[in-house]
C-alpha positions in Angstrom: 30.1 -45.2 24.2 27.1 -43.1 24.6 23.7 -44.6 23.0 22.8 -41.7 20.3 19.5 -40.4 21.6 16.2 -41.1 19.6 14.1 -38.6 17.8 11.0 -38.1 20.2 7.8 -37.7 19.2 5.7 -36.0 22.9 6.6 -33.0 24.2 4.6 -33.5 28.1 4.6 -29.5 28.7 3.9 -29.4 32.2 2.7 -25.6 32.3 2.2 -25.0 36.0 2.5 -27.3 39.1 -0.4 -25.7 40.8 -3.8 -26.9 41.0 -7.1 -26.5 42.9 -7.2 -30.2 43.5 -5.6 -32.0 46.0 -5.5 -35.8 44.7 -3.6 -38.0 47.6 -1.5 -39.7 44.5 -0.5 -36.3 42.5 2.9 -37.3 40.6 3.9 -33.7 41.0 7.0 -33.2 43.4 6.6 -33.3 47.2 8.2 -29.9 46.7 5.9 -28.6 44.0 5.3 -25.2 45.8 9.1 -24.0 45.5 9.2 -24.9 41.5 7.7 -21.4 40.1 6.0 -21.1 36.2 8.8 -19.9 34.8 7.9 -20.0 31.0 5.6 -17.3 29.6 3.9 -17.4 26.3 6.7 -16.3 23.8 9.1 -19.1 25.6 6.4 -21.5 25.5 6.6 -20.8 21.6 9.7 -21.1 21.3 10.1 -24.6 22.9 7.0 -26.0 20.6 8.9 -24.7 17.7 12.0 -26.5 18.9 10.2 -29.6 19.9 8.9 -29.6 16.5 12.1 -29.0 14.9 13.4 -32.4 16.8 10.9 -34.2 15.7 8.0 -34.0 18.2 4.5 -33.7 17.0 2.3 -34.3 19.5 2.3 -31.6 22.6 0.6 -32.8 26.0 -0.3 -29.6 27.8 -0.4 -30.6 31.5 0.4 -29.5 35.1 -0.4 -29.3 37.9 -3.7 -27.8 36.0 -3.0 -25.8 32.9 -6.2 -24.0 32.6 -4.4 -22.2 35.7 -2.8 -20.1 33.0 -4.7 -16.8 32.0 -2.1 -17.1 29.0 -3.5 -20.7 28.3 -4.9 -19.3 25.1 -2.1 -17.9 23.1 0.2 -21.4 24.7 -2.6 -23.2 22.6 -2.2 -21.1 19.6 1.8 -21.4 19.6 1.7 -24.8 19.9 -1.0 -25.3 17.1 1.0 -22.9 15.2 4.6 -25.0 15.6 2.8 -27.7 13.2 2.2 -29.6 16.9 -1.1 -31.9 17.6 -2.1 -30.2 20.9 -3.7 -32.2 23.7 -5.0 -30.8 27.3 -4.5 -32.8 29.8 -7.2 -30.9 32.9 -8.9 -31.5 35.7 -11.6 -29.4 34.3 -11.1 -27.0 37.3 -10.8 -23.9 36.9 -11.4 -24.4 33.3 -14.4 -22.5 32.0 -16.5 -25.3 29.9 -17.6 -21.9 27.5 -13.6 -21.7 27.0 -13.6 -25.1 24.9 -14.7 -23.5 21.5 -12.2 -20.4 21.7 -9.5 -23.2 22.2 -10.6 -25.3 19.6 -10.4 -22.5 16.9 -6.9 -22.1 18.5 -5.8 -25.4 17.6 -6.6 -27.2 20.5 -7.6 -30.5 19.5 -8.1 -33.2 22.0 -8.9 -33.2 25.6 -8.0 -35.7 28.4 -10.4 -35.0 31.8 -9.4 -36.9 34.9 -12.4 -38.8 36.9 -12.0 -39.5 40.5 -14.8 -41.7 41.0 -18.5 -42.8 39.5 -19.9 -40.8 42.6 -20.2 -37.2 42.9 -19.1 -37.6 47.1 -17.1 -39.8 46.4 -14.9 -38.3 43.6 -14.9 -34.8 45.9 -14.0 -36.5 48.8 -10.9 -38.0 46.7 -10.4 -34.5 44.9 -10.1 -33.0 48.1 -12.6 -30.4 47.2 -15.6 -29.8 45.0 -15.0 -30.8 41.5 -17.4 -33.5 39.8 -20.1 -31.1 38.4 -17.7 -29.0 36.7 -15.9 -32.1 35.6 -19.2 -33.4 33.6 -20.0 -30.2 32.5 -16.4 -29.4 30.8 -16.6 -32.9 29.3 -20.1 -32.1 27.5 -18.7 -29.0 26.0 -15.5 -30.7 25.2 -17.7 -32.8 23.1 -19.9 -29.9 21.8 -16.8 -28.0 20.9 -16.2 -31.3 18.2 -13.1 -32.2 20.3 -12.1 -35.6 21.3 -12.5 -36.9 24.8 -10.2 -38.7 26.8 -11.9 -39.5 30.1 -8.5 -40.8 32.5 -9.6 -42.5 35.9 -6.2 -43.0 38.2 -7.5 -46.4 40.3 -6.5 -47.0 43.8 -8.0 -49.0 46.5 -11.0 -46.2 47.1 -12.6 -46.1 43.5 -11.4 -49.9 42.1 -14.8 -51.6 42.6 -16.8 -48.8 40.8 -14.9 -49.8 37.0 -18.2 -50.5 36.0 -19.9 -47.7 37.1 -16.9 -45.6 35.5 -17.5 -47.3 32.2 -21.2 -46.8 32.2 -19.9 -42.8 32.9 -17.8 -42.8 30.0 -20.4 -43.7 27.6 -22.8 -41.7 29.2 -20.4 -39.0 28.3 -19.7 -39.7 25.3 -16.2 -40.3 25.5 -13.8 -41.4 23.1 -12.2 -43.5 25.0 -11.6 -44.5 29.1 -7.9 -44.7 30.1 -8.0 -47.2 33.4 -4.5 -46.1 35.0 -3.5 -47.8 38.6 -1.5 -45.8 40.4 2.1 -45.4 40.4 3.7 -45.2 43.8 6.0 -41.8 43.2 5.3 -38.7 44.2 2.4 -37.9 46.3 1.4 -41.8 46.0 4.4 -43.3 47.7 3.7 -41.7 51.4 0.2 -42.8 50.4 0.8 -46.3 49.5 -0.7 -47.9 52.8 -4.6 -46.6 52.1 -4.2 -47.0 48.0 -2.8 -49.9 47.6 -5.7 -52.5 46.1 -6.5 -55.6 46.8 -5.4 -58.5 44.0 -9.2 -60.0 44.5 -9.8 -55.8 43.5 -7.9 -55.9 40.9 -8.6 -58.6 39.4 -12.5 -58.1 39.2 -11.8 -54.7 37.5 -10.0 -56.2 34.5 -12.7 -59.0 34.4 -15.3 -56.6 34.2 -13.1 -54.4 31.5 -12.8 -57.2 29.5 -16.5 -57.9 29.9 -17.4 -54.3 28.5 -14.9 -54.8 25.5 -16.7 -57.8 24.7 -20.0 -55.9 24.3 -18.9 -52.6 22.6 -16.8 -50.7 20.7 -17.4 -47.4 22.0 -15.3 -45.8 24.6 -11.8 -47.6 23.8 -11.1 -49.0 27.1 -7.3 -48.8 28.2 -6.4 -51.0 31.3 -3.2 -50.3 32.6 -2.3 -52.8 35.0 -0.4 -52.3 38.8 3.4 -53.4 38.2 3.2 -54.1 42.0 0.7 -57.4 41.2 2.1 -58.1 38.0 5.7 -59.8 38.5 7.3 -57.5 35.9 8.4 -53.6 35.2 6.7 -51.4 33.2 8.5 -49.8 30.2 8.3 -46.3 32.4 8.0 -43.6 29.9 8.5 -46.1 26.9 11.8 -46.2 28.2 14.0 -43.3 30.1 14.5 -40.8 27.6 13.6 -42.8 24.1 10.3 -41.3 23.0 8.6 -38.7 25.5 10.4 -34.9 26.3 9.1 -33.5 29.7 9.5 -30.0 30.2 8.6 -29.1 33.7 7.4 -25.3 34.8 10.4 -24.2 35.1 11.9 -25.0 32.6 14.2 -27.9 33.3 13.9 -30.7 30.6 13.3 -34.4 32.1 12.7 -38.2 30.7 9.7 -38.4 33.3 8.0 -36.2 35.8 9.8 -37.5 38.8 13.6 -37.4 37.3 14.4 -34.3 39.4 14.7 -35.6 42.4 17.1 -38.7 41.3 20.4 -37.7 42.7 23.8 -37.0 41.0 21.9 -36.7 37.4 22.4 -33.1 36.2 19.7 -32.0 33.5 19.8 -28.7 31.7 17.2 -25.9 31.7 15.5 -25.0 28.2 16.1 -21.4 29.6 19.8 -21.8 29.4 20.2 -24.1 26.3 18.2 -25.0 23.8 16.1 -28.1 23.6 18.3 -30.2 21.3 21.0 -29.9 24.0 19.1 -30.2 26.4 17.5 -33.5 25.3 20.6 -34.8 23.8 23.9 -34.4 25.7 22.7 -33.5 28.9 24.3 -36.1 31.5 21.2 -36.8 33.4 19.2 -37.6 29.9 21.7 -40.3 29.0 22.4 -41.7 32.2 19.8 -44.8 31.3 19.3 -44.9 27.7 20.3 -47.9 25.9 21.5 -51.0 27.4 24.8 -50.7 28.3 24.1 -49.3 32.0 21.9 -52.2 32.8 22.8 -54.9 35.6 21.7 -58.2 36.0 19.2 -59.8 35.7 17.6 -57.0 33.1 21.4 -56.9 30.8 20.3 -60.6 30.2 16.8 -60.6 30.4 15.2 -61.6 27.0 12.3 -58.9 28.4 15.1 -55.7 28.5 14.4 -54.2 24.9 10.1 -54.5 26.2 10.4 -53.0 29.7 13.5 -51.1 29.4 14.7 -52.4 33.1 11.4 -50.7 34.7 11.1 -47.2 36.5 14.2 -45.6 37.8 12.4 -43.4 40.0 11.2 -46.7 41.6 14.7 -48.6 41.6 15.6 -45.4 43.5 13.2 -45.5 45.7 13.4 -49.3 47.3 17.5 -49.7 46.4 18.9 -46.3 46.5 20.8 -46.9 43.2 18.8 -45.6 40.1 20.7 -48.2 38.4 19.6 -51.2 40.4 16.8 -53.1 38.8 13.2 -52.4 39.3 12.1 -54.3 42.3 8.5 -54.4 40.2 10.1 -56.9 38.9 9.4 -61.2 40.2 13.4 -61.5 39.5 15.1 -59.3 41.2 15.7 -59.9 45.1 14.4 -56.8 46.0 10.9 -57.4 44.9 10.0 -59.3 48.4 10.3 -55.8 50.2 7.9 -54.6 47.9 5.5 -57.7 48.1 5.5 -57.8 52.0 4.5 -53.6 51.6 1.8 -54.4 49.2 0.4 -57.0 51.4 0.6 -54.5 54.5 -1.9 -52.3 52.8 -5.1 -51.4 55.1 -8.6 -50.4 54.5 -8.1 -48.0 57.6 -5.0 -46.1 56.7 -6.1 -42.3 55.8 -5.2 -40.6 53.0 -3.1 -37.6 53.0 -4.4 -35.1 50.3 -1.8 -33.2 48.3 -0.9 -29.7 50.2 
């Protein structure tokens, strides 16, 4: 019997796949350049309204880049106007820092600016072109503009000894809070494993000097996300494949994570051809991994299944070829040595690819 699918509570509106930057670990597809915006304004609308009507009310407004919309505006004002808690999620390129208080009186009201590095070089040469000075810049007015900041730094091998430095930015910035993300080996990450892939001494000097700076402020809210690769067990991907969070990708076809698309034999529907209830619902691909019931051991008798959810699909995929083998993240399942000996094979000389 099917598990009856949650109420969930984040629409992640992924509004375009392009973007000026060229991060080396962009979770966009591989094949971003063939997937086409293919939701104006007015449909926009009317998924927000639907969203809300299932029970969403938050709206994560994210790419690719958004502010790549010239209709980024009125997208803003339809999800303000669906009773949603809109969120940007930029890279603060090409978006105009005067832009910020137009927004806000559209209902905009919280902005999440990614930070590739402490160092203005350093964080181009990551970006893949020129980027840090409009990054500062949209974060002052973000704060000017009486919105909250999230400042979200994705940590790899090449920025991972500059936490502190990244800390002492945040604050500097006045940031609400710092979200420390390592990166997760899907999309444009997974060809790039070889130069991002830390080091554990690495990682384990950036938590000790997060936990240092939570001992001696309050102010950002520091969020550490640990590497599942170093940490012997799964993630709860998503907060579990289709329980909480509703991706709806450019083109209109409704996911339980970014990367779901390229799973094979999983058929999701398009929000242009059925509406969002369906779509989130009964379509095959949505409950392929909800519940329990689909779960092999050891996660269907893991006292740990109902916290991680069995780990990332996309990843079981990746290292098994069977979505529904377990997470090889994981210390338990067999798999997992493949995945230790390619951590370990990580190199200080490997060259990153930059997103094309």
């Amino acid at each position: 019997m099917a598990t009856p699918a949650p109420q969930p509570w984040n629409l992640i509106a992924e509004l375009s796949y392009r973007c000026p930057l060229r991060c080396p670990y962009c979770s966009n597809p591989l094949t971003w350049s063939s997937i086409r915006d293919g939701l104006d304004a007015a449909a926009w609308s009317h998924v927000f309204a639907q969203a809300a009507a299932l029970g969403c009310v938050h709206v994560g407004l994210t790419g690719g880049e958004p502010s790549v919309r010239r209709d980024l505006d009125a997208i803003v004002a339809a999800a303000d106007a669906a009773g949603l808690y809109v969120h940007l999620v930029t890279a603060g390129v090409p978006l105009e820092p005067a832009a910020l208080p137009e927004l806000a009186s559209l209902g905009l009201r919280s902005v999440q600016l990614s930070i590739q590095h402490a160092e203005p070089t350093a964080s181009d040469a990551i970006a893949g072109t020129a980027s840090f000075a409009r990054k500062l810049a949209v974060a002052r007015a973000v704060r000017s503009a009486g919105l909250a900041l999230t400042l979200n730094v994705v940590l790899h091998r090449h920025n991972l000894d500059r936490v502190p430095a990244l800390i002492a930015l945040a604050r500097e910035l006045d940031a609400d809070r710092l979200e420390l993300a390592h990166v997760q080996y899907e999309g444009w990450a997974l060809p790039n494993r070889a130069a991002l892939l830390p080091t554990r001494a690495q990682v384990d000097a950036a938590a000790r000097a997060v936990r240092d700076a939570q001992r001696h402020a309050t102010r950002p809210e520091i969020l550490l996300v640990l590497p599942d690769w170093f940490a012997g067990r799964p993630k709860p991907c998503m907060g579990g494949w289709a329980r909480r969070l509703l991706v709806v990708a450019p083109d209109g076809l409704v996911l339980p994570c970014h990367a779901a698309r390229d799973l094979p034999d999983l058929a999701f529907w398009n929000v242009r051809e059925r509406d969002l209830r369906a779509c989130w619902e009964d379509a095959p691909g949505m409950n392929a991994f909800r519940g329990e019931d689909w779960m092999r051991d050891p996660c269907r008798t893991c006292p740990d299944r109902a916290r991680d959810f069995g780990g990332c699909r996309c990843q079981a995929f990746r290292w098994t070829g069977d979505a529904a083998n377990p997470d090889p993240a994981c210390a338990l399942v067999p798999d997992h040595d493949r995945l230790v000996t390619e951590r370990d094979a990580s190199s200080a000389d490997a060259q990153l690819r930059h997103r094309r």
